[in-house]
Backbone as JSON, one array per atom type, in Angstrom:
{
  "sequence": "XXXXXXXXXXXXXXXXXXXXXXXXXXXXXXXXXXXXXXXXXXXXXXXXXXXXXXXXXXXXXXXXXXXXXXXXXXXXXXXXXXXXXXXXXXXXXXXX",
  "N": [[-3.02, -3.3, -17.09], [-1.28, -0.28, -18.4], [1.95, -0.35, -18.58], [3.45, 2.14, -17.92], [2.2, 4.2, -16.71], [2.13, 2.18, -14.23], [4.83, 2.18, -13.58], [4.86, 4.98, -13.1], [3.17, 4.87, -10.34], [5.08, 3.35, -9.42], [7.06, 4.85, -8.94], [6.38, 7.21, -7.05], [5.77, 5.8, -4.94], [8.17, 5.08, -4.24], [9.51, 7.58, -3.81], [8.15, 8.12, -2.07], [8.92, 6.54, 0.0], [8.88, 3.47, 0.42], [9.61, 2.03, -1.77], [12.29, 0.5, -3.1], [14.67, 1.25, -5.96], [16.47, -0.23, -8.79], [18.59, 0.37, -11.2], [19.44, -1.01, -14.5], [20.53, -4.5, -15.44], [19.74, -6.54, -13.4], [17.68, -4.94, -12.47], [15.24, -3.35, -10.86], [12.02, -3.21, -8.97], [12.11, -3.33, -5.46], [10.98, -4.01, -2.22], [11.02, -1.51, 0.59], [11.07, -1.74, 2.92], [10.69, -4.74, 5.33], [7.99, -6.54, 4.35], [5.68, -7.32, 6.37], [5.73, -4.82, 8.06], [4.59, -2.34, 6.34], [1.83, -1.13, 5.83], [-0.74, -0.92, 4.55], [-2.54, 1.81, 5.05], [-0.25, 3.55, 4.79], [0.54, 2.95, 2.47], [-1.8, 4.03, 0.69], [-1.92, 6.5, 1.54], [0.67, 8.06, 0.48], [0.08, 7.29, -1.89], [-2.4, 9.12, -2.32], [-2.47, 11.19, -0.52], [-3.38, 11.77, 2.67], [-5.73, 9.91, 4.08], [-9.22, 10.69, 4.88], [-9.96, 13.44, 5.59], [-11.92, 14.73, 5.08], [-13.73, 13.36, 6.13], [-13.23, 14.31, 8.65], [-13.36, 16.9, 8.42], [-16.29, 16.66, 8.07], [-17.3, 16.19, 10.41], [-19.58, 14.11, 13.24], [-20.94, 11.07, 12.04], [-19.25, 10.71, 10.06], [-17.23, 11.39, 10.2], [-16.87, 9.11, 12.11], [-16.76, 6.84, 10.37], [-14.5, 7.23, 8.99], [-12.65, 7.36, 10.8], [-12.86, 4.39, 11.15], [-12.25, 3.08, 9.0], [-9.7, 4.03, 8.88], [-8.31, 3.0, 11.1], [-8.74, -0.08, 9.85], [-6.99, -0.01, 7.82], [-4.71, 1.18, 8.8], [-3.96, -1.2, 10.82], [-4.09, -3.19, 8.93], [-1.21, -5.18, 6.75], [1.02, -5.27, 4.18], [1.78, -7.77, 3.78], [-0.07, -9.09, 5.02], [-2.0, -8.49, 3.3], [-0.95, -10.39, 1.39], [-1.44, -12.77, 1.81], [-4.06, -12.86, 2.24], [-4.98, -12.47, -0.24], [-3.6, -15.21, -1.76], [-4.92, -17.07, -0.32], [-7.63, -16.63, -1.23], [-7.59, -17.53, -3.66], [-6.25, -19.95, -3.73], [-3.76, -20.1, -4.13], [-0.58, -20.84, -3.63], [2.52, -18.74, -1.89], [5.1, -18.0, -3.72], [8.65, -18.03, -3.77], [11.36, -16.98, -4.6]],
  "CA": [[-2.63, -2.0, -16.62], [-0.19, -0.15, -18.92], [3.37, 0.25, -18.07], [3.75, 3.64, -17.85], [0.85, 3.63, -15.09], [3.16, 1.33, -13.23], [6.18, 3.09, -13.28], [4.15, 6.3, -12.59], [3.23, 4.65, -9.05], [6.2, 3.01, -8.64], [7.77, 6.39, -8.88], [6.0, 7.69, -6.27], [6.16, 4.67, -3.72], [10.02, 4.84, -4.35], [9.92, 9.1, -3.3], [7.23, 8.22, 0.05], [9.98, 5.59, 0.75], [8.26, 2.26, 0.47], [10.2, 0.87, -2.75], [13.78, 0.59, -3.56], [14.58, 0.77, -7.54], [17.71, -0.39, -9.05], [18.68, 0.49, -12.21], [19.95, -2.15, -15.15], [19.47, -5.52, -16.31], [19.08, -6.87, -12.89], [17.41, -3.97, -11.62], [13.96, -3.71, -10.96], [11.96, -2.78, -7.77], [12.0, -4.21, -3.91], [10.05, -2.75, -0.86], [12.34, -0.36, 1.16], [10.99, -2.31, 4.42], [9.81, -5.97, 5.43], [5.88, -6.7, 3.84], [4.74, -6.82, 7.69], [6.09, -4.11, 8.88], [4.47, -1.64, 5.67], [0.79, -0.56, 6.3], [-2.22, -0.41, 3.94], [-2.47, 3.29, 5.54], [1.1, 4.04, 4.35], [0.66, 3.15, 0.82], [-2.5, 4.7, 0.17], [-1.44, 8.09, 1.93], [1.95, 8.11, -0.14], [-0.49, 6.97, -3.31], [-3.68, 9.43, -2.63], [-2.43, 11.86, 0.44], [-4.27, 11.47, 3.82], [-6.98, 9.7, 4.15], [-10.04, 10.94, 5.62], [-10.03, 14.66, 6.01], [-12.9, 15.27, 4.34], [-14.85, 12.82, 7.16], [-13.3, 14.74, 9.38], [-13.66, 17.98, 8.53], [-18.09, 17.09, 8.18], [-17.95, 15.49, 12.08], [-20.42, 12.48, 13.24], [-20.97, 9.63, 11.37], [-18.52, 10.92, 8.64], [-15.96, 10.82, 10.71], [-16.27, 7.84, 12.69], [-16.81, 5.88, 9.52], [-13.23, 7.82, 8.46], [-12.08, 6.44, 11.46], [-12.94, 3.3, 11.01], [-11.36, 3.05, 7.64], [-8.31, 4.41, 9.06], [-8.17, 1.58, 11.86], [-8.27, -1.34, 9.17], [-6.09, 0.5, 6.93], [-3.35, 1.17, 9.69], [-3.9, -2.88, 11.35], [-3.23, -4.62, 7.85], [0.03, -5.1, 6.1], [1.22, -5.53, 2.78], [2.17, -9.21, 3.92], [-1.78, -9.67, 5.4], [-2.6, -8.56, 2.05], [-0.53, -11.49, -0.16], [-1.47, -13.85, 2.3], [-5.45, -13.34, 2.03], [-5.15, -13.02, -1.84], [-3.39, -16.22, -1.74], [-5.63, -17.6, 0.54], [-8.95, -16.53, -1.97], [-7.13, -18.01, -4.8], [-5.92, -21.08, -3.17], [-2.02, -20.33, -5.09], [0.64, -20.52, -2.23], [3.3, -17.7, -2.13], [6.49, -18.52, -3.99], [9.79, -16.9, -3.3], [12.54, -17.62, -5.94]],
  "C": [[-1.41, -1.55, -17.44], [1.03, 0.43, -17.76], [3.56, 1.13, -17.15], [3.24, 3.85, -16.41], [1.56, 3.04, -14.11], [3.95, 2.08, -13.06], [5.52, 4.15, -12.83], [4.24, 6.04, -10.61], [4.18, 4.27, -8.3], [6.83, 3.61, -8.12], [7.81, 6.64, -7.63], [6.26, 7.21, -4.97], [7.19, 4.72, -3.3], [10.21, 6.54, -3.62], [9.2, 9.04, -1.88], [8.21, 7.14, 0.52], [10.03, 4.45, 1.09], [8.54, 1.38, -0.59], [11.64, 1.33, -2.56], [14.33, 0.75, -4.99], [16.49, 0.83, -7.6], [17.62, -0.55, -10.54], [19.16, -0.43, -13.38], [20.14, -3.45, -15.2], [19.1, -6.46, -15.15], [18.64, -5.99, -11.97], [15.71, -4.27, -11.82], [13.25, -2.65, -9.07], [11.44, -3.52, -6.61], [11.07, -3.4, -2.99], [11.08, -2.38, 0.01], [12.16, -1.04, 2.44], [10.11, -3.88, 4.24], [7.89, -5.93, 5.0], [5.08, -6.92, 5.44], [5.18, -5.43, 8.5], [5.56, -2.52, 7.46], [2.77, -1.77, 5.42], [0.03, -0.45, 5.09], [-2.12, 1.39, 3.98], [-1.58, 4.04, 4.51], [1.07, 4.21, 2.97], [-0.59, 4.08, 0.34], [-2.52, 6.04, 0.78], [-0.06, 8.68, 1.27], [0.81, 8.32, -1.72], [-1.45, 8.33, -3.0], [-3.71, 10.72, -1.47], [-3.33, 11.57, 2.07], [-5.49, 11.33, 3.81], [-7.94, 10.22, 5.38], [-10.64, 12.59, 5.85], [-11.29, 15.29, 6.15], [-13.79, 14.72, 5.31], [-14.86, 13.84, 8.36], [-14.04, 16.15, 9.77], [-15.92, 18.0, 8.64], [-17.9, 16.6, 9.41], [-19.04, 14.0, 12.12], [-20.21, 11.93, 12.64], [-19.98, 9.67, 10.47], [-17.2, 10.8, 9.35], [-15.73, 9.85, 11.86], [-16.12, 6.63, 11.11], [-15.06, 5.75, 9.15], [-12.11, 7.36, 9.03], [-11.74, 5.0, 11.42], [-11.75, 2.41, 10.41], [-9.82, 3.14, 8.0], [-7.51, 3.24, 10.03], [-7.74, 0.57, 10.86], [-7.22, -1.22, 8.46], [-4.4, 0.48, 8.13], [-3.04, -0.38, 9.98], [-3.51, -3.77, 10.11], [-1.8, -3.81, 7.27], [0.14, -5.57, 4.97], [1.49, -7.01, 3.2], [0.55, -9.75, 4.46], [-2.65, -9.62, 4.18], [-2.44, -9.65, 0.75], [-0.95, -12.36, 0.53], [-3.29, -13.82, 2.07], [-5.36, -13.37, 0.4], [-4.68, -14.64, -2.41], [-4.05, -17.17, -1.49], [-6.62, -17.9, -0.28], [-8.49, -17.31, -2.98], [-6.47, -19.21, -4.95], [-4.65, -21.1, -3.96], [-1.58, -20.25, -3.5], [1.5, -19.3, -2.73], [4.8, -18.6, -2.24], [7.6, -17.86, -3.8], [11.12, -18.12, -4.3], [13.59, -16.82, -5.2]]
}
């Protein structure tokens, strides 16, 4: 994934209020809140605007599915997320 691309999102994450950035040589970027307490939901409505509208706005099935989506998305956390990738990949999570 280039750079740029990165920083682009990081950007963004850092203006919806979900990173921290610090500038110079040990700067870099943190999450603005604990990894369980920061939502699936959150990031991809900061990243992509509100999900679902579009289910909503057709009714039935389109928007329970929308629902759905919005359920799993709200119930996981960025910390449910390093822990199953970890999990699939059998690495443990290191913390330096």
């Amino acid at each position: 994934m280039p750079v740029q691309f990165l920083e682009q999102l990081f950007s963004t994450l850092r203006r919806g209020g979900l990173l921290n950035s610090q500038r110079g040589v040990k700067g870099g970027y943190t999450l603005a809140r604990p990894p369980e307490e920061i939502t699936v939901l959150e990031v991809v409505q900061v990243l992509d605007g509100k999900v679902g509208e579009e289910g909503r706005e057709a009714g039935g099935i389109w928007e329970e599915g929308v629902e759905a989506l919005r359920d799993v998305f709200r119930s996981t956390t960025i910390a449910d997320i390093a822990r199953r990738e970890a999990a699939e990949t059998g690495a443990g999570i290191y913390h330096i």
